[in-house]
N, CA and C atoms as a LAMMPS dump frame, in Angstrom:
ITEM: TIMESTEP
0
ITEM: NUMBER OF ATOMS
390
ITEM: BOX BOUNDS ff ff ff
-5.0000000000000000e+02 5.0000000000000000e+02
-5.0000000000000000e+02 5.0000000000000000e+02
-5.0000000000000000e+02 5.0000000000000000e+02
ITEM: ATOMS id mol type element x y z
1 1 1 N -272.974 342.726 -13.278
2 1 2 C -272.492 341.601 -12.508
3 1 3 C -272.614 340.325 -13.336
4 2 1 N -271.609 339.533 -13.193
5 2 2 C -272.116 338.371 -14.047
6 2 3 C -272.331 337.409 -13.263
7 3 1 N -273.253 336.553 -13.768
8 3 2 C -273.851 335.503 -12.855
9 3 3 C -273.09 334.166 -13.026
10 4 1 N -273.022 333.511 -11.466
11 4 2 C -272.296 332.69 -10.858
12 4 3 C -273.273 331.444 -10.525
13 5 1 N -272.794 330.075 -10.992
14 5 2 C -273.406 328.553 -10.468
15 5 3 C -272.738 328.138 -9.7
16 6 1 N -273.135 327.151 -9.218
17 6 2 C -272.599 325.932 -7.977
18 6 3 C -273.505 325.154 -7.743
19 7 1 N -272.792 324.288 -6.738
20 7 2 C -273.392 323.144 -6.054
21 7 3 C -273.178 322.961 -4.587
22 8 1 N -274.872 322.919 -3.968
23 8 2 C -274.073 323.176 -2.578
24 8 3 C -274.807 322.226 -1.704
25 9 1 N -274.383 321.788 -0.476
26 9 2 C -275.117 321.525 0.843
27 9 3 C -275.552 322.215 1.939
28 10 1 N -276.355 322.143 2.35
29 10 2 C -277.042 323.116 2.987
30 10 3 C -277.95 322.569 4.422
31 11 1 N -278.009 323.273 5.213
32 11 2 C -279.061 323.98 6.109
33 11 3 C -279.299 324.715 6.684
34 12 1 N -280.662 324.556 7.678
35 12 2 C -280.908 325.658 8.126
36 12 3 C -280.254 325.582 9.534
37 13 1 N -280.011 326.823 10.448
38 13 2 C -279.789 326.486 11.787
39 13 3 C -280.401 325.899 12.52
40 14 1 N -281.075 325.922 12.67
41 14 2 C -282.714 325.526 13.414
42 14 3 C -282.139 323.536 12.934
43 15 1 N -282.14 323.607 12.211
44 15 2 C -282.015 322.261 11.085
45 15 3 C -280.71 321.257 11.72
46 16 1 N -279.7 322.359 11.839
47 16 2 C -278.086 321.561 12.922
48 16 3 C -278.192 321.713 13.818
49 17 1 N -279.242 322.371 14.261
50 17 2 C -279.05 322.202 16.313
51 17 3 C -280.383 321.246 16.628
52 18 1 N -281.104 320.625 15.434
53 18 2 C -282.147 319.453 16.012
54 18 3 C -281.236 317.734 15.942
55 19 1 N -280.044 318.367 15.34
56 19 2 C -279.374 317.171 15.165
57 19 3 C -279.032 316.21 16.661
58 20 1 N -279.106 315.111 16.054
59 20 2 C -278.886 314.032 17.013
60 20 3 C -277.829 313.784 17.474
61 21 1 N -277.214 312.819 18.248
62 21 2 C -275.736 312.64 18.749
63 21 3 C -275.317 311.586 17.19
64 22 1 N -276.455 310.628 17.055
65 22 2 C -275.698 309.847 15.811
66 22 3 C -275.789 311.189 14.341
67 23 1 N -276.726 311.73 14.564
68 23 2 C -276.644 312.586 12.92
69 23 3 C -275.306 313.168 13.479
70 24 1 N -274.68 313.74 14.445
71 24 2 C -273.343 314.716 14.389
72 24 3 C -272.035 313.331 14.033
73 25 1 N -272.112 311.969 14.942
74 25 2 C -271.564 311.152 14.583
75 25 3 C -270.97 310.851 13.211
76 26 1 N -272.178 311.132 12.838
77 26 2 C -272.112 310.104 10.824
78 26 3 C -271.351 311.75 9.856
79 27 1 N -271.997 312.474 10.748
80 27 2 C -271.149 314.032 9.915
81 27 3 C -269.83 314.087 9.982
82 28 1 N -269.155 313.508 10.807
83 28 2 C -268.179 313.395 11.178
84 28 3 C -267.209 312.692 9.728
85 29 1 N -267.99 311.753 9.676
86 29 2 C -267.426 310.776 8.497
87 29 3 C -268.017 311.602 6.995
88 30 1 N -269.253 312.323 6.411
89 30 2 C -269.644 312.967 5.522
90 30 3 C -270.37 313.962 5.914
91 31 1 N -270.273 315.67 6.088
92 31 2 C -271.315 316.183 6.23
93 31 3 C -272.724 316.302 5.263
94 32 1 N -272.705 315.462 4.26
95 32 2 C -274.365 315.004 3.615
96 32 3 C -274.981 314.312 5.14
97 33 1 N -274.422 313.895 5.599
98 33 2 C -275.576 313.568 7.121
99 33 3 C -276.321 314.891 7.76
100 34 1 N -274.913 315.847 7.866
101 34 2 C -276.157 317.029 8.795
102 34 3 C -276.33 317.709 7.794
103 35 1 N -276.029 318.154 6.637
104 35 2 C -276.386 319.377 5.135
105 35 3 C -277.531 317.989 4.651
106 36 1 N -278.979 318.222 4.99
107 36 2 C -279.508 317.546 3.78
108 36 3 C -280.598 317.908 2.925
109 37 1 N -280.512 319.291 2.667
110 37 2 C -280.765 319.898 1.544
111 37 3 C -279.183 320.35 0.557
112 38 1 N -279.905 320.231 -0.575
113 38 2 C -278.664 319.982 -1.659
114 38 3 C -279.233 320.379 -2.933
115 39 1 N -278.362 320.906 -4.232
116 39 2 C -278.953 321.756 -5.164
117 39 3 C -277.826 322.061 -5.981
118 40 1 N -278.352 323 -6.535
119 40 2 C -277.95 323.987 -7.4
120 40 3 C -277.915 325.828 -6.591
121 41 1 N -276.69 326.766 -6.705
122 41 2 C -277.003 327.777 -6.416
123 41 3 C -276.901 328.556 -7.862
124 42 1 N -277.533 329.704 -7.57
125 42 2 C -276.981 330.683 -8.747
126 42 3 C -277.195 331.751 -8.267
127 43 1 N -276.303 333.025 -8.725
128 43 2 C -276.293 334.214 -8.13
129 43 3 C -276.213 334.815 -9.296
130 44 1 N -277.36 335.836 -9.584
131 44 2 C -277.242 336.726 -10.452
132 44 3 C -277.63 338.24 -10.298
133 45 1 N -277.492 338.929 -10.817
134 45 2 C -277.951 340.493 -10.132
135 45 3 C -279.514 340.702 -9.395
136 46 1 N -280.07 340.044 -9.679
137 46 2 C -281.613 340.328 -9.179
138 46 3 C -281.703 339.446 -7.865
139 47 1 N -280.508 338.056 -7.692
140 47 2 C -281.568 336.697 -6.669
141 47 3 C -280.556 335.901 -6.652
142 48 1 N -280.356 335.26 -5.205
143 48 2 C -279.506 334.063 -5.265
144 48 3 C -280.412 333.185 -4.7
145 49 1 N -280.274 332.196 -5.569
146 49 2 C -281.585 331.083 -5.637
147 49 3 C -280.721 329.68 -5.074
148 50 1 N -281.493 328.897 -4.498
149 50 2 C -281.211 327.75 -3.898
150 50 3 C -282.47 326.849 -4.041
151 51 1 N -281.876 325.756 -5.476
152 51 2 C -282.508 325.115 -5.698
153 51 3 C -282.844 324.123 -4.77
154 52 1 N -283.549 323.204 -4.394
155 52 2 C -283.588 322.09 -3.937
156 52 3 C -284.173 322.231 -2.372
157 53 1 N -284.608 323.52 -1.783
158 53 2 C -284.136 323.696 -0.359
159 53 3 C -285.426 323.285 -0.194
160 54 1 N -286.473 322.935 -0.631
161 54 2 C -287.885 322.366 0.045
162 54 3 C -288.728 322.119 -1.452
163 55 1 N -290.521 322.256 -1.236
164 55 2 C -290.764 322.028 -2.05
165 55 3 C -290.571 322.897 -3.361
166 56 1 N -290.418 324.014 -3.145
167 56 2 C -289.832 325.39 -4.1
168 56 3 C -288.22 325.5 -3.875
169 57 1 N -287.508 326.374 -4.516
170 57 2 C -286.411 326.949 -4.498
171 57 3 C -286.547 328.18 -3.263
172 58 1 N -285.457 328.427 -2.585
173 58 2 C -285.42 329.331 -1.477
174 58 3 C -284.68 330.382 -2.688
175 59 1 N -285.201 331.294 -2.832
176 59 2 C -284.946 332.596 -3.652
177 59 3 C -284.651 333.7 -2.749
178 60 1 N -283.73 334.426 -3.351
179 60 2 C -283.103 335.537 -1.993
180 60 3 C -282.704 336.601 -2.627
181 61 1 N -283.245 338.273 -2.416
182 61 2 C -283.165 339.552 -3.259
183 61 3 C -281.577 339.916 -1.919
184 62 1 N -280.789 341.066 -2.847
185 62 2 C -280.118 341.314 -1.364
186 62 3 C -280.261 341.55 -0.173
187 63 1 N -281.977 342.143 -0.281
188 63 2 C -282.914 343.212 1.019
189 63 3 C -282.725 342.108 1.998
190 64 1 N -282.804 340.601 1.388
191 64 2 C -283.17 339.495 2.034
192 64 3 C -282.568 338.66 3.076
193 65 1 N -280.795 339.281 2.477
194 65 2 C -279.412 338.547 3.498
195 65 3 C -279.401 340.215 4.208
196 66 1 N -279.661 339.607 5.43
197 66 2 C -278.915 340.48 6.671
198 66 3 C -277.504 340.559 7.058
199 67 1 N -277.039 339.166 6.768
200 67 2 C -275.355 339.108 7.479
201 67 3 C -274.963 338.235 6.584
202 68 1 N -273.743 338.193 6.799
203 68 2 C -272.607 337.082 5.968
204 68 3 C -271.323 336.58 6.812
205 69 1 N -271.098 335.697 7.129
206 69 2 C -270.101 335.398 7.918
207 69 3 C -269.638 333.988 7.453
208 70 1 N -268.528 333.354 7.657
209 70 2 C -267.826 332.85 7.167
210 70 3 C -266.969 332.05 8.276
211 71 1 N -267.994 331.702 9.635
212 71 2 C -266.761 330.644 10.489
213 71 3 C -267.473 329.331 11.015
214 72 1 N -266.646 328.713 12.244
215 72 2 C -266.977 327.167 12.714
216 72 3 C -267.827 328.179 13.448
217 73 1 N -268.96 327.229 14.121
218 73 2 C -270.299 327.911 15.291
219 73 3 C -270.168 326.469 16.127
220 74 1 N -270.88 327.017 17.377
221 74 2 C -271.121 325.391 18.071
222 74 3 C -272.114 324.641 17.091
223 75 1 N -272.906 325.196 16.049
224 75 2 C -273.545 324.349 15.04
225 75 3 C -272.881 323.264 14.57
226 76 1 N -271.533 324.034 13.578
227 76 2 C -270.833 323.508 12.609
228 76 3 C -269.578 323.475 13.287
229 77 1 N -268.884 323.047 13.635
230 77 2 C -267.03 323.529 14.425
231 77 3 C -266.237 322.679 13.864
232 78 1 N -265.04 323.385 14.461
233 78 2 C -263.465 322.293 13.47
234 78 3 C -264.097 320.922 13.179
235 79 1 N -264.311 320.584 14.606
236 79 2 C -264.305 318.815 14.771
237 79 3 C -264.856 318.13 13.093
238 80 1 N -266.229 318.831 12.963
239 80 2 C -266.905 318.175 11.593
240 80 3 C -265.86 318.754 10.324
241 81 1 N -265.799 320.142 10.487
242 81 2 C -265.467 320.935 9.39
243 81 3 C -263.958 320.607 8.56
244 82 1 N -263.531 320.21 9.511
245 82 2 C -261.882 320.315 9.137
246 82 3 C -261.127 321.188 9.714
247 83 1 N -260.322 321.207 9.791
248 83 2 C -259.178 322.284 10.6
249 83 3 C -258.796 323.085 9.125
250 84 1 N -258.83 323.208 8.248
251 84 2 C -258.785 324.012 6.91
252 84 3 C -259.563 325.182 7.302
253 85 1 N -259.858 326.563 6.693
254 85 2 C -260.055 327.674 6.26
255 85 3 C -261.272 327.214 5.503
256 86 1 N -260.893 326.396 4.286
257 86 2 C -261.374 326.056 3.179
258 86 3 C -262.634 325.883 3.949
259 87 1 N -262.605 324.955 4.697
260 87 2 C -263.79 324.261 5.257
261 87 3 C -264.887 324.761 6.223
262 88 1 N -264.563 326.306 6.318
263 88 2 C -265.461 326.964 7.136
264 88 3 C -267.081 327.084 6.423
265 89 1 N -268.476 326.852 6.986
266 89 2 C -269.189 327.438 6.339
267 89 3 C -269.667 328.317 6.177
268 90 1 N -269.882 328.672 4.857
269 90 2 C -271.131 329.798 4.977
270 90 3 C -272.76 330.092 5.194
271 91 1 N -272.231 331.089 6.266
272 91 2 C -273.731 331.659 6.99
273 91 3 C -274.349 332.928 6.154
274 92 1 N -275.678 332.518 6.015
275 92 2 C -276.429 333.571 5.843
276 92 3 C -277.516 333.926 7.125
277 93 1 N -277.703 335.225 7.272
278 93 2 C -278.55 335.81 8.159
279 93 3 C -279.399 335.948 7.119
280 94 1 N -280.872 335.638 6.906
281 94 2 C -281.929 336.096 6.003
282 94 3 C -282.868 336.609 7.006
283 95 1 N -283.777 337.208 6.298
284 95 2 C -285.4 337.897 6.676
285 95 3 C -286.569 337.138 6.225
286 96 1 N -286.122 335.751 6.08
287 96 2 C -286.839 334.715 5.554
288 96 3 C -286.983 333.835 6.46
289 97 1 N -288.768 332.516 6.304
290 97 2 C -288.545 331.82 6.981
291 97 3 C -287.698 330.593 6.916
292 98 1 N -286.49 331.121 6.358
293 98 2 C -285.695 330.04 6.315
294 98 3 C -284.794 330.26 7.538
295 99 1 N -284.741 331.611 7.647
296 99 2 C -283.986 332.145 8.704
297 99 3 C -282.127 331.892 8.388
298 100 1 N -281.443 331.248 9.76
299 100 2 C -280.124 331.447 9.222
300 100 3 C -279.268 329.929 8.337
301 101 1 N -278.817 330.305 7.255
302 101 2 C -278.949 328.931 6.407
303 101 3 C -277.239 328.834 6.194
304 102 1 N -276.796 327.673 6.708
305 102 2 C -275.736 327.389 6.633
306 102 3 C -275.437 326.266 5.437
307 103 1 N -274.258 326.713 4.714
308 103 2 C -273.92 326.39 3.155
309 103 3 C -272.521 325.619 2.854
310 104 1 N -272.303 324.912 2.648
311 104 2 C -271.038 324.32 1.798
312 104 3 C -271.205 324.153 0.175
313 105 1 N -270.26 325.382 -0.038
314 105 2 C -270.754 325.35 -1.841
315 105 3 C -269.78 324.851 -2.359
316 106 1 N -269.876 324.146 -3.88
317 106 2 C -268.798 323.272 -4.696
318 106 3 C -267.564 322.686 -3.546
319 107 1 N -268.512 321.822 -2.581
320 107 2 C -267.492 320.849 -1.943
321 107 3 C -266.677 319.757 -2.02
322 108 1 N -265.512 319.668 -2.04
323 108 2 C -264.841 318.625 -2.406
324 108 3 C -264.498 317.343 -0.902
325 109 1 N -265.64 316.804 -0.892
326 109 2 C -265.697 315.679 0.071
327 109 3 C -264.55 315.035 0.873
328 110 1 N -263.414 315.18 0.09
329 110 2 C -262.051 313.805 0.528
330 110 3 C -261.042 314.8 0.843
331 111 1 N -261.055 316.426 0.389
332 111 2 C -260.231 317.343 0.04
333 111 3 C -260.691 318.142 1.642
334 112 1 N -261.78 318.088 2.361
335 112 2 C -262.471 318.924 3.043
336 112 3 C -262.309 320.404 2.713
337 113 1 N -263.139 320.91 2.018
338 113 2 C -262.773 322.23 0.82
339 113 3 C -264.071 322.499 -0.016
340 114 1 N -264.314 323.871 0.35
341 114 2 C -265.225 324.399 0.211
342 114 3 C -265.029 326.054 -1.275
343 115 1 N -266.126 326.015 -1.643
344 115 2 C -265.88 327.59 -2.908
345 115 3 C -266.044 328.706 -1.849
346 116 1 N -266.785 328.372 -0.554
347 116 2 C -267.177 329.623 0.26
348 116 3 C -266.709 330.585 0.344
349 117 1 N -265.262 330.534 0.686
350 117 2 C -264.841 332.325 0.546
351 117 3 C -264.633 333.051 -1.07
352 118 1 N -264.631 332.238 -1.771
353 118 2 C -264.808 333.37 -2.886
354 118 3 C -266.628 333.426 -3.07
355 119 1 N -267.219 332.578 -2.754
356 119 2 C -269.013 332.608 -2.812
357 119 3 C -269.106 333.88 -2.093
358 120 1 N -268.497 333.773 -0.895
359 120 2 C -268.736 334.868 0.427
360 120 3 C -268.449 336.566 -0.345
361 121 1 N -267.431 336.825 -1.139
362 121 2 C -266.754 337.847 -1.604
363 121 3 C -267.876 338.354 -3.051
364 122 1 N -268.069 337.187 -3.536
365 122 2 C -268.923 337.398 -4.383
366 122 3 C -270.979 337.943 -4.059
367 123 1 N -271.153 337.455 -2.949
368 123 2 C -272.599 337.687 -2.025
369 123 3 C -272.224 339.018 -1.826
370 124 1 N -271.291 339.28 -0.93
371 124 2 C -271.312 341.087 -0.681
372 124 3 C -271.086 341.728 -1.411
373 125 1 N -270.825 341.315 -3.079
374 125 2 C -270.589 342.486 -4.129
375 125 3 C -271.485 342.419 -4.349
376 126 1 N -272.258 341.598 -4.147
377 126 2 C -273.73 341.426 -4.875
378 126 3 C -274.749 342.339 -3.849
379 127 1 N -274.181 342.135 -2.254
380 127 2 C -275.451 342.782 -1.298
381 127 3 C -274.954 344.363 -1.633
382 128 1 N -273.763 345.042 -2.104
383 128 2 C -273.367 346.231 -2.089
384 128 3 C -274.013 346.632 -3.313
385 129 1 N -274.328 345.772 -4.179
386 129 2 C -274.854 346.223 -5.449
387 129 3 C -273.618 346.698 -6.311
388 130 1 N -272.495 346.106 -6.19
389 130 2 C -271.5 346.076 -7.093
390 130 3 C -270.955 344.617 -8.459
């Protein structure tokens, strides 16, 4: 497998449903209001690592993602996301206490446009061990 970088925004679920009426407000205009962990990802055969997510890196074996999905939630929905595809995020289900961590990787801010579905395609070759 060859290993893959990015840049992403991030949280946790737990993290967008403590949000406020003004934090969903200001997301509206940038989601850096409700994503505010931010980093570096990398995916390589052993770990997809997420720099920046606390005081360590959130490190993740495949055993570690339970699910993968790829849509709007009452978390995240059109309204913030964009009406684009592009702009859906990505969910991970983990076995971690990070629990379920929602992602916008290599986002293009003005474009509302996200790397996610090829990130997404690339995670399950990786959870299949291909």
């Amino acid at each position: 497998m060859e290993s893959k970088t990015g840049v992403y925004i991030g949280a946790s679920g737990a993290e967008l449903y403590a949000n406020k009426t003004a934090d969903k407000a200001a997301g509206a205009i940038s989601q850096k209001a409700l994503f505010r962990r931010r980093g570096t990802i990398e995916l390589t055969s052993g770990s997809l690592v997420l720099s920046g997510w606390g005081d360590d890196a959130l490190a993740l074996r495949p055993g570690d993602v339970t699910s993968l999905r790829r849509e709007y939630t009452d978390l995240y929905g059109r309204f913030l996301g964009g009406l684009l595809d592009a702009g859906k995020p990505l969910i991970l289900g983990t076995n971690t206490p990070a629990g379920e961590v929602y992602l916008l990787i290599d986002r293009k801010e003005l474009m509302e446009t996200t790397g996610n579905k090829e990130w997404a395609e690339a995670i399950e070759r990786w959870r299949a061990g291909r």
